[in-house]
Structure formats: C-alpha cells, structure tokens
N, C-alpha and C positions, 0 to 999 in steps of 0.2 A: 392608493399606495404609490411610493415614488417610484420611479425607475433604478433599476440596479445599475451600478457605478462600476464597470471593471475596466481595467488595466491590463493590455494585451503586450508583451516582452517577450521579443526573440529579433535578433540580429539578423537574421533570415528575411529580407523584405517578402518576398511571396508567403511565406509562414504569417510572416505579422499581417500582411492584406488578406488573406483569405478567410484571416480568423475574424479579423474585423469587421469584414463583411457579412460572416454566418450570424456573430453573436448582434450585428444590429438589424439585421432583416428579422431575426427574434426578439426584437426588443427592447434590447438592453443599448446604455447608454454606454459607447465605447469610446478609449483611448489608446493610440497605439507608443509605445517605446523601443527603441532598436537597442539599448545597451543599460547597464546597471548601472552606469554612472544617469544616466536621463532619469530613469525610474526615481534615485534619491533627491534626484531637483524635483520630479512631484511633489515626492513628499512631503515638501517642505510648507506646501499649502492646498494641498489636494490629497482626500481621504477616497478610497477606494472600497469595495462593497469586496469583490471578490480583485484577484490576481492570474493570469494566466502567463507562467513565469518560465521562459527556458531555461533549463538547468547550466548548461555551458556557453559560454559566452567570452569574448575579448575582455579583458580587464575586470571592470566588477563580475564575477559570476555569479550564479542564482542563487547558491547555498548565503552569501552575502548580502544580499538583497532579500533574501528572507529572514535574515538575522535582525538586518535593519526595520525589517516591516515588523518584525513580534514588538520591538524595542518604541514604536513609534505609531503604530496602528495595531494590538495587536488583536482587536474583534475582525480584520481583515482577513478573509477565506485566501488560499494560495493552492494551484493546483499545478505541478509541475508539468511541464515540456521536456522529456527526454528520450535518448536511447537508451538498447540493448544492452550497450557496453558500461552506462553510466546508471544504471538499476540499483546499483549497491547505496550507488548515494541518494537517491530519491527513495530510497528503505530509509538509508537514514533520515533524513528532511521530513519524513511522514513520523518519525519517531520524535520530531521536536517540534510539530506542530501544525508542518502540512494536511492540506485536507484528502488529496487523491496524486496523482500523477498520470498522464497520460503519455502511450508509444508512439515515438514518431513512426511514418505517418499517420496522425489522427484520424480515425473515423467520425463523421460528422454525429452520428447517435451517439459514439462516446461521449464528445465532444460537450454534446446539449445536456446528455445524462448525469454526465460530472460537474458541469455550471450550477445546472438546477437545484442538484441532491449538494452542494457545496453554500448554495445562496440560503435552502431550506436549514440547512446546519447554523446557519448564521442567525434565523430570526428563532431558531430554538433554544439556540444559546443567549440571545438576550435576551429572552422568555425567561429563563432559568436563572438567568441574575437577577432579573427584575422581583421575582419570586424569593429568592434568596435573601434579597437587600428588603425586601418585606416582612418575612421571617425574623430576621436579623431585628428590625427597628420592632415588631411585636416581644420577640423574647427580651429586647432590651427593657422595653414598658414597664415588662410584667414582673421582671427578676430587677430592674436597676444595674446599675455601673458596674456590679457584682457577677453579673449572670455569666456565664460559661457555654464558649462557643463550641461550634461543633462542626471537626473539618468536615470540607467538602465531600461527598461520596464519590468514588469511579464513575463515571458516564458510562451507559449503552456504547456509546463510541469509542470510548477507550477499552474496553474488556472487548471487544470487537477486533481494534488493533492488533491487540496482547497477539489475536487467535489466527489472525491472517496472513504470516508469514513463518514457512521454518527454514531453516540455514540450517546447512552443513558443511564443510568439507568446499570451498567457495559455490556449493551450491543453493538458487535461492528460490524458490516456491510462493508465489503469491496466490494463496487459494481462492483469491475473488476476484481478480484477472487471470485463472489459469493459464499464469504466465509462467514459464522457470527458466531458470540460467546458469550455466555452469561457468565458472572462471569469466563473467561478463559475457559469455556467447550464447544464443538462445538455445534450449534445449526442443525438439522439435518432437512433443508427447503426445500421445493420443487422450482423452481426456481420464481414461484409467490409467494409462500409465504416469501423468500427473497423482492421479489419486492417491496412487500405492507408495509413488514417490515421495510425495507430504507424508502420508501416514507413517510411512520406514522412519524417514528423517525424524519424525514427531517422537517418536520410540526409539531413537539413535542407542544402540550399545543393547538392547531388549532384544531377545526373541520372541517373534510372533510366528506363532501358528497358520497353516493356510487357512485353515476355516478362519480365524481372524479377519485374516486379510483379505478374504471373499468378503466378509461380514462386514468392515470397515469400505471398502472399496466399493463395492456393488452391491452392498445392501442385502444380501442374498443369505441366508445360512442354510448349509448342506453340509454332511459327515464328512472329515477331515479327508477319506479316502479322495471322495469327491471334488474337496479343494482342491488338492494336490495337481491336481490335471488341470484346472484353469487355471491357478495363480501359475503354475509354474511355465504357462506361456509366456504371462506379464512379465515376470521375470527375465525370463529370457530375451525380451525384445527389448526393456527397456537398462538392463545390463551392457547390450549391442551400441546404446547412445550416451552413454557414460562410465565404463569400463576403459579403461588403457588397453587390456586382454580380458574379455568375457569371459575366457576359459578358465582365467586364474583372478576370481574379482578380488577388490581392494577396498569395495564401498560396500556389496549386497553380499554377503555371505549365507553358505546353507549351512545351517546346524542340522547334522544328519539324524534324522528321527525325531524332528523338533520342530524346522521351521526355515525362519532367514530373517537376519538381521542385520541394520545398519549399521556400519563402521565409522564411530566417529572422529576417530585416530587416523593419521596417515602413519601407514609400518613402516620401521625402522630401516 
C-alpha cells in the first residue's frame, strides 16, 4: 500500500512545523503550505490523499481553497484548522463537503484520529465507486442502452451529518465534539448540560416533559414528580451561561404544569 499524500496549510510557521512533523513520524508522506495562493500552485500538478486546511488565512482563504480542491481534486479528504469564533463557517465547509474540522489548539490524538478515520473515508469511498461503476456496466449488459438508472442512495455518512449538529438562536451544538457556541464564543457545559442543550434545541418551539428530559439526557426513566428535581437543576445552571437574565429567560422557558421549552424566536 502506498503512502498517504497530505498537504499540511496554515500560515502559522509553528502550526504548519509541528503538524508536519507529527503526521511524518506516523508515516505519512507530507507537504507543507503557508498560504492559499501556494496550495493552488500544487494543484496544478500534485494530487493530494487528505488536506489539513486553516480556515482563515491572508488572501486566499480556506473556504476558497476548498472550493478549488472539490472542483479539481474532488476524491481529496479536507479536514479543517480553526477557532471558536470561526465554528459557524466550518458547520458550513463540513455541509459542502469537508470531512472533520479540528479546534485550535490541536490535540495530537485528535489530530491522528481525524487523519486516520478521514484517509479510511477515502478508500471506502473508492470502494463504493468502484462497486457502483460495476453495478452500473452489469445492469447495462443485461437491460442495454435502455436500462434505467438508479440515483445514488444517502451514505451512513451523510444521514450521520444531517444528525450532528443543532442551531438555534446563534447557538451551535456539535454532538460529536461536544463542543457548543453561542454567538462564536464557546459555551463552557458540563457534558449534560450540552445534552439537554441539543435536545431543547432539537425540539426548538415543543414542550418536553421532565421525565423526557431525564429520559433523553441521561438515559434514566423515573415519574415525572421525580424529574422535576433533577432536570430543574440542569436548567438552572445552564440558563446561568446563556440567558441575558435567568430570571426572565428568553431561550428555555417553563411551561407551568408541563415542562420547558426552546424559543426559537427572539421577542419582539
């Protein structure tokens, strides 16, 4: 098996050396790029296996550079370098084709975890063409010039997407990094109060029940009386780090005798 081919982009000399030297002490054959304008002189005759792309950058930036990569490489894996503040756009970059994104600064087990599961996406994906384009050339055989194709289906990976992120309110929830953000600034949750957080959001404008929310959140079911006393800790603390005024919420509201629910409206 050859060696993986990746491309290492960030304008940050220390960022692009450190990365370069993790991903080739594992192996992999690396290149480094300091700006979006370099990256497109690769391109020009150099195919890459995966990308490891900074999001912001002087001139070309990374949303840019990955427009050019779908258009010009597009079996090429891309896994974002960004921050806290720039989250919203790497939701979006992962919505057009990205594989992962990672938070500055990097953990190095992220780091290897995202390369790996991003390289392994790659030769599953050509598995699946090659299966396809086989399919494809038998039903042509059997039916002729006539026969009637049949679109592609959702991937595991896509229906996976769809499920990993909720927005609200500029708030954004990434259930597979229990990571969240309000207005670009990170929210600082305990890993129920992410929980309950998603799920509110997931249900925006619904009232849930506590026992729901016990049920959804931790897994647990107990009579409603019994919810009421744990969820309405959660509540309470996680209203503390996204409320303007706890006392008078604008996001988590209590429906008295019922429950609480997300507001997906800002009042008037």
């Amino acid at each position: 098996m050859s060696t993986a081919k990746i491309l290492v982009v960030d304008d940050e000399q220390a960022v692009r050396l450190s990365l370069a030297e993790l991903l080739t002490m594992e192996g992999y054959q690396v290149t480094t790029a300091a700006s979006g304008e370099e990256v497109l002189r690769y391109l020009k005759d150099t195919t890459f296996d995966l990308i490891l792309l900074d999001l912001i950058m002087p001139g070309i930036g990374g949303l840019q550079v990955m427009e050019t990569v779908r258009q010009v490489a597009p079996d090429t894996v891309i896994i974002l370098l960004t921050a806290h503040g720039t989250l919203s756009s790497a939701i979006t970059a992962l919505r057009h084709g990205a594989h992962d994104y990672l938070l500055k600064p990097c953990a190095v087990d992220d780091i290897l975890t995202s390369v790996s599961a991003g390289l392994d996406k790659r030769k599953r994906e050509a598995r699946r063409k090659e299966l396809i384009a086989m399919m494809e050339e038998t039903v042509q055989e059997l039916k002729g010039v006539h026969g009637v194709s049949t679109p592609p289906a959702v991937t595991v990976e896509e229906a996976e997407e769809e499920e990993r992120f909720v927005q609200a309110r500029g708030i954004i929830v990434d259930k597979q990094k229990h990571v969240a953000t309000m207005n670009d600034i990170p929210l600082d949750l305990t890993p129920t109060e992410l929980r309950l957080l998603a799920c509110l959001i997931s249900n925006a404008d619904r009232v849930l029940s506590s026992r729901e929310l016990v049920k959804e959140v931790q897994n647990y079911d107990c009579r409603e009386e019994e919810a009421r006393s744990i969820i309405r800790v959660h509540i309470r603390r996680l209203r503390r780090k996204i409320e303007p005024d706890p006392r008078q919420p604008q996001y988590i509201v209590n429906v008295r005798g019922v429950g609480y629910m997300f507001v997906s409206d800002s009042p008037p």
